[in-house]
C-alpha positions in Angstrom: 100.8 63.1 230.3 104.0 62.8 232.7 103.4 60.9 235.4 102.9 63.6 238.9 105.6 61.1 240.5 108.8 62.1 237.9 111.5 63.7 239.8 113.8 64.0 237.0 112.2 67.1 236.0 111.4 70.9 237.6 108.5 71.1 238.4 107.1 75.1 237.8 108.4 77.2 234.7 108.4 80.5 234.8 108.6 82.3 231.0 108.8 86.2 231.3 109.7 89.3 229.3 107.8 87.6 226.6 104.2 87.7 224.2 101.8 85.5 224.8 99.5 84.3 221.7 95.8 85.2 223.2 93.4 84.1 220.4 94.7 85.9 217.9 96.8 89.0 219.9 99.9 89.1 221.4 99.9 90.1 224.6 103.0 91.1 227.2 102.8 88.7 230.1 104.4 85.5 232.1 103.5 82.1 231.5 103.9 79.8 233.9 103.9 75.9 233.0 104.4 72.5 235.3 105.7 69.5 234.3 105.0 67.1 236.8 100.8 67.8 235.3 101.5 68.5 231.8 99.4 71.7 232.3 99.9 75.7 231.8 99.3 76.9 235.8 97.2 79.8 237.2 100.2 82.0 238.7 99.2 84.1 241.7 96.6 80.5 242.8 100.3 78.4 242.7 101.9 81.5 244.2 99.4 83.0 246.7 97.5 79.5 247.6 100.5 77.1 247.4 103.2 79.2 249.0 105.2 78.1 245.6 107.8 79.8 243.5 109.1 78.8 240.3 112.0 76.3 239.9 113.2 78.1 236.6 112.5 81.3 235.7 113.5 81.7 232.1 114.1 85.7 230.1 113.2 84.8 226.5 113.6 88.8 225.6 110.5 89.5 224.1 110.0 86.5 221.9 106.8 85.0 221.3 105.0 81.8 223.3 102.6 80.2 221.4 100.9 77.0 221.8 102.0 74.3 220.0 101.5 73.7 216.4 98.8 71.6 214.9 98.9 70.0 212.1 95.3 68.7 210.7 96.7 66.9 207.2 99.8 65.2 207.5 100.6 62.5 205.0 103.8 61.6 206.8 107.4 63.2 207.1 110.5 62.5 207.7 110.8 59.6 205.7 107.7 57.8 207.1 104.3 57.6 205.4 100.9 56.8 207.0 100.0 55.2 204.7 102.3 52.5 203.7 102.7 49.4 206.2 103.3 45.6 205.6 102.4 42.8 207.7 105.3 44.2 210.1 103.3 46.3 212.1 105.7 46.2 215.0 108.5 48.2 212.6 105.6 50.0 211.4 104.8 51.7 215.4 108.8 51.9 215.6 108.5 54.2 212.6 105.9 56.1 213.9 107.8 56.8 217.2 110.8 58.2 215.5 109.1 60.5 213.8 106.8 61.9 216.0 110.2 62.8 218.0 111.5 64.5 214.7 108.2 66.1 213.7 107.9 67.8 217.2 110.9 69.7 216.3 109.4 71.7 213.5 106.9 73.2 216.5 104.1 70.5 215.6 103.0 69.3 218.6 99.6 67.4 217.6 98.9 66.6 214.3 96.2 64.6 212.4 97.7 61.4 210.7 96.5 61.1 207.4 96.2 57.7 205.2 95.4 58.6 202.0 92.8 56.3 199.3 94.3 52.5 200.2 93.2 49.0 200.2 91.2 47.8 203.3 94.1 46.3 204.5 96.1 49.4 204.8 93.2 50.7 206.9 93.2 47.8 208.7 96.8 47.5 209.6 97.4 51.2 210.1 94.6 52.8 212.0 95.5 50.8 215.3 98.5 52.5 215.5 97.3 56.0 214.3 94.6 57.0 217.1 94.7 59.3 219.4 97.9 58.9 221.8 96.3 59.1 225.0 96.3 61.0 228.8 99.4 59.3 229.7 101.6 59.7 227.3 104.9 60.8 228.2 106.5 64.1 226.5 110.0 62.8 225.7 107.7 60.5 223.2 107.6 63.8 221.0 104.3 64.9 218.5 100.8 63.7 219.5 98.3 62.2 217.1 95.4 63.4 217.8 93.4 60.8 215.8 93.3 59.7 212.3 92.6 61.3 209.3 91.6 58.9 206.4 91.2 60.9 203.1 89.4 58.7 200.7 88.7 56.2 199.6 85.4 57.4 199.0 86.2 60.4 196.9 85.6 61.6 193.1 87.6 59.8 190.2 87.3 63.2 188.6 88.9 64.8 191.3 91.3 62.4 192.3 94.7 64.2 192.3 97.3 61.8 193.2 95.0 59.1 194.6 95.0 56.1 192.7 92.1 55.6 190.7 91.8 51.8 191.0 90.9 51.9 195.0 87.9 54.3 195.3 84.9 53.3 195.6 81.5 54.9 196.8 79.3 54.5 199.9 75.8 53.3 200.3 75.8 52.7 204.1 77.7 53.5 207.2 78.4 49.7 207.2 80.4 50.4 204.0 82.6 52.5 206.0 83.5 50.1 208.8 83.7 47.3 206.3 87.0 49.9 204.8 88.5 50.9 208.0 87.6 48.3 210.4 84.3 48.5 213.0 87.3 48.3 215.5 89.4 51.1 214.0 86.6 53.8 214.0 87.0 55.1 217.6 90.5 55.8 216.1 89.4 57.8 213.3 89.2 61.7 213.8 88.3 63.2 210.7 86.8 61.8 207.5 87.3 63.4 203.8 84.8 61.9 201.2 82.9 63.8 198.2 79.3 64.2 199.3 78.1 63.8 195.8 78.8 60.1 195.7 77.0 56.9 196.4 74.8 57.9 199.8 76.8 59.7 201.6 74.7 62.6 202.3 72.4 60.3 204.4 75.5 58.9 205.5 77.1 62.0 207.2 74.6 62.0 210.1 75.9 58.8 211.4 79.7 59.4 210.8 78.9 62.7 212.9 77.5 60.7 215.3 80.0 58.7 216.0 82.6 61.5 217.0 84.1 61.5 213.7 84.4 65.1 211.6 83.4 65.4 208.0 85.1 67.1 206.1 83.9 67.6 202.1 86.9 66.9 199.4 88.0 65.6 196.3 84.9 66.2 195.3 82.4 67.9 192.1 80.0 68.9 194.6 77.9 72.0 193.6 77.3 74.3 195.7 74.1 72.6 196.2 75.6 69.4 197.1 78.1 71.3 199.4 75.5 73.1 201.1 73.3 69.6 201.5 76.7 68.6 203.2 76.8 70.9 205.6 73.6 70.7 206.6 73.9 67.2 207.2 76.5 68.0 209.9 80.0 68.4 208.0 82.6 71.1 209.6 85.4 71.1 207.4 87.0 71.2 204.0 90.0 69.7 202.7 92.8 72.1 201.0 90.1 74.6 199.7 90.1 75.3 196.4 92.1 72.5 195.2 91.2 68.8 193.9 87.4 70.2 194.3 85.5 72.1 191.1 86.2 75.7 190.4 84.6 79.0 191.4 82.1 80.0 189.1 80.3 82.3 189.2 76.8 81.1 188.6 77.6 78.1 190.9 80.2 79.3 193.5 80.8 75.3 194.6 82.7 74.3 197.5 83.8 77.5 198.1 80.2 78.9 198.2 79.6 77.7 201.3 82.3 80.1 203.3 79.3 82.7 202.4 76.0 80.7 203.3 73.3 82.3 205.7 73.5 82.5 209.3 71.1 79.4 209.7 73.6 77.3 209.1 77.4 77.0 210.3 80.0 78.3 208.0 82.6 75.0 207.9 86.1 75.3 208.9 88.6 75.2 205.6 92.4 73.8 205.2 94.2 75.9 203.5 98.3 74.9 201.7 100.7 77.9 201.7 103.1 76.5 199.8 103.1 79.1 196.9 102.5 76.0 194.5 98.9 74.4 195.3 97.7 78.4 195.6 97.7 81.7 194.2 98.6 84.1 197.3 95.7 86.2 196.2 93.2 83.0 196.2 94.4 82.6 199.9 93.5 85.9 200.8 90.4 85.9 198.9 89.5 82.4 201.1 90.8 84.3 204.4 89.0 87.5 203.9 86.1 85.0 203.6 85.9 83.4 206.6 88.9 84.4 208.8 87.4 82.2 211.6 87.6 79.1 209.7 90.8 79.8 208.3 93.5 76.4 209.3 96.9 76.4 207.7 97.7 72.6 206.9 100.8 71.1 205.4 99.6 68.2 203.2 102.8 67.4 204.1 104.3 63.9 202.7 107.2 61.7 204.2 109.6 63.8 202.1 109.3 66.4 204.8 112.9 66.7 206.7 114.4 64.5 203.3 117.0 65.9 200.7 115.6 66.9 197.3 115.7 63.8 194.7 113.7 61.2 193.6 112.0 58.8 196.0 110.1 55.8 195.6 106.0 55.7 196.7 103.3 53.5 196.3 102.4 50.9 193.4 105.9 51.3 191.7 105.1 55.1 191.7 108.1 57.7 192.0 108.0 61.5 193.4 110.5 64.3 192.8 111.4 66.5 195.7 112.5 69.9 194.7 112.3 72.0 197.8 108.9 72.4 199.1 107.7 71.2 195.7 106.3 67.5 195.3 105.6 65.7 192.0 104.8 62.5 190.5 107.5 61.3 188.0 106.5 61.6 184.8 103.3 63.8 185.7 105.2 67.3 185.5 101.4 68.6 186.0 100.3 66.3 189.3 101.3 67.9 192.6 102.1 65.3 194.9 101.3 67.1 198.5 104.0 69.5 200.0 107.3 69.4 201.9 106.7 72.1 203.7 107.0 72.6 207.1 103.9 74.2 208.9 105.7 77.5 210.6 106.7 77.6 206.9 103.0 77.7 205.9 102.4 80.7 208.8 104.8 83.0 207.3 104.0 82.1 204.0 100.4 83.5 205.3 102.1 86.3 206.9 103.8 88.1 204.1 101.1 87.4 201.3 97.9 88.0 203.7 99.5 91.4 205.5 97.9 90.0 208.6 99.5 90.4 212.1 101.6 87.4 213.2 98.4 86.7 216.2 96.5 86.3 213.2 98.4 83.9 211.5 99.5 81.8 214.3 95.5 81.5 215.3 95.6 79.5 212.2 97.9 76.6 213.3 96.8 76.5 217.0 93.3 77.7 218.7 91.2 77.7 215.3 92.9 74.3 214.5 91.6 73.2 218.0 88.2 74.9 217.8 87.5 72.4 214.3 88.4 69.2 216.5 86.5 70.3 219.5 89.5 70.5 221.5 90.2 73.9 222.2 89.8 73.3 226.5 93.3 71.4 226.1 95.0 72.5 222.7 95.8 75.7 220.9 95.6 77.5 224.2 97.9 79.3 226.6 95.0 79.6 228.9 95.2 78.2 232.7 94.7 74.1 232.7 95.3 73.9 228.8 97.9 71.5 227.8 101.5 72.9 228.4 102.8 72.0 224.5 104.4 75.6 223.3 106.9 76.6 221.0 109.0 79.7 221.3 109.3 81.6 218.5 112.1 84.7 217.0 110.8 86.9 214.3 113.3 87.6 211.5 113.3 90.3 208.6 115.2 89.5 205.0 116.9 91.7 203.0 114.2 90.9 200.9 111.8 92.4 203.5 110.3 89.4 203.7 109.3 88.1 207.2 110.2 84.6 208.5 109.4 83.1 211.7 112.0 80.7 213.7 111.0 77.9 215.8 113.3 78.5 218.8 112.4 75.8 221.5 109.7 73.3 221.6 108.0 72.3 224.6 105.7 69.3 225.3 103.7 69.0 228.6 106.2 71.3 230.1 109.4 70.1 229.3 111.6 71.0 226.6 112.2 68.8 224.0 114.3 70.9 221.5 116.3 74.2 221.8 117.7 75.5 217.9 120.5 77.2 219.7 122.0 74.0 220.9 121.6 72.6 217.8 123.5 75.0 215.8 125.8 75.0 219.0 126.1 71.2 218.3 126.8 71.5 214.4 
């Protein structure tokens, strides 16, 4: 958070002639932001109670403010991946730093970092560096983690995707778990993907909930027995619906059965990629039309994100082709390896193939986002005391007829950190 002290900065923004993402409406009204607290500001209390008035006013003619984008399933981007680290952990954190002040530019402003199935080690080396980035941090420093995701190791060989079948294991014991990521490295740890079916983990999911930790059911062959067992037992989420998980059937709906399960029990929060490759359009309306208040757009983004199509190295000697948004493994014309898609890409994606307003579809990336991680009093929010992190966003309309929406400016603890007109203005 910037520090109250900075004088470097104005203090109160005023936004005006502008909509304001409320839940999941756009509403005509000003916004006023501070920098020196990192916080969105009750108006008339600063202007009636403080005798204050803005030190910028700024006419964004009638674009949208929305909070800033979150990201729950990010593999890496802009040529940096989670998940790969040597015993140079200081270059490592250097890495990290970069990107998070590339990656705010796409309008991501929080994001889950996600280490996919790994050696200990990995774990180990990685999650010290992946946790949540704390009260003080300063803006300029670009996207926040908001804590780890680890996906795997503890998934299904059957359902493996591009996970590499030699590291996963199964679970008999919480102890199991610490013993993968480090006792130490748990309080860093956000959210947890693991099949359900496996090992113990049903009686495990209790203790991982208790802990802080979200569960979120995956790579998996679950039925929808299993999957409702799961749920019961305290897990919220589900990784990328529909895929690397069994397929509806109709006798045993699966995974996806749960989205419909009776009211004694919570409907779990789903990520969903629109890339136009991991999903049919029609599936993701079928999933949205299921449970619209669960509904988070997610990227599965990997470090290709931000990189020119071509073919890059991974892990273990593996290769991946980058051909626009589309990610595979060499060799495996049939494995998709994650996106390279950026999330506002995702949103109107959603927004042409769902027919849904634009509130709708930026709900997905921000307060629903927020509501799954419990965080919704500071993220996700253009409500009073919330986290100032916004992007400012155009509208645009093809030839095609196809709607596309523009990250404008991006805005972290209110101060800008990126303005697309200056860029091009700059190229």
């Amino acid at each position: 958070m910037p520090s109250a002290t900075s004088t470097s900065r104005e203090r109160i923004t005023k936004f005006t002639n502008c909509r304001l993402l409320k839940g999941d409406e756009l509403m005509e009204q000003d916004l006023w932001v501070s920098s020196s607290t990192g916080k969105i500001v009750k108006s008339q209390e600063v202007f009636y109670s403080h005798n204050s008035i803005p030190d910028a006013t700024i006419d964004l003619g009638g674009r949208i403010v929305s909070p800033g984008l979150i990201d729950v399933q990010l593999n890496g981007s802009f040529g940096f991946n989670f998940s790969q680290i040597s015993e140079d952990t200081h270059s490592y954190g250097k890495s990290l730093r970069q990107m998070n002040r590339l990656l705010v530019q796409t309008g991501v402003t929080s994001y889950l970092p996600t280490v996919t199935s790994s050696e200990k080690e990995v774990y180990h080396l990685a999650l010290p560096h992946l946790g949540p980035s704390g009260a003080h941090r300063l803006p300029e420093e670009g996207s926040e983690s908001l804590g780890a995701h680890v996906e795997g190791p503890f998934l299904n060989p059957g359902k493996h995707g591009i996970h590499p079948l030699e590291v996963l294991t199964e679970a008999y014991s919480f102890s199991d778990l610490t013993a993968m990521y480090g006792s130490a490295n748990i309080s860093n740890i956000k959210k947890i993907t693991a099949a359900p079916e496996l090992g113990n983990m049903q009686a495990i999911i209790p203790e991982i909930i208790s802990k802080g930790v979200i569960y979120s059911i995956g790579h998996t062959e679950a039925t929808y027995e299993d999957a409702g067992a799961a749920v019961a037992n305290g897990a919220t989420m589900i990784t990328h619906l529909f895929n690397a998980m069994r397929p509806l059937h109709h006798r045993n709906p699966g995974v996806f059965g749960v989205l419909g399960i009776a009211e004694s029990l919570p409907r779990p929060y789903f990520g969903i990629i629109a890339d136009g490759i991991h999903l049919h359009p029609a599936s993701i309306k079928i999933a949205y039309a299921s449970h619209p208040d669960g509904f988070i757009l997610v990227t599965d983004a990997m470090h290709l994100v931000g990189l020119p199509d071509g073919t890059y190295d991974w892990t273990n000697e593996r290769r991946l082709i980058k051909m626009g948004s589309h990610l595979v493994l060499e060799g495996h014309a049939d494995k998709i390896a994650g996106s390279s898609i950026t999330l506002i890409e995702c949103v109107s994606n959603f927004l042409n193939w769902s027919g849904e307003g634009v509130g709708k579809a930026l709900k997905a990336v921000t307060a629903t986002p927020a509501a799954m991680l419990g965080l919704s009093r500071d993220k996700g929010s253009l409500e009073s005391d919330a986290d100032a992190d916004l992007c400012i966003i155009s509208e645009e309309v093809g030839a095609d007829g196809q709607k596309k929406l523009l990250i404008d400016q991006v805005w972290k603890f209110g101060v800008k950190l990126f303005d697309r007109s200056e860029q091009i203005t700059n190229e």
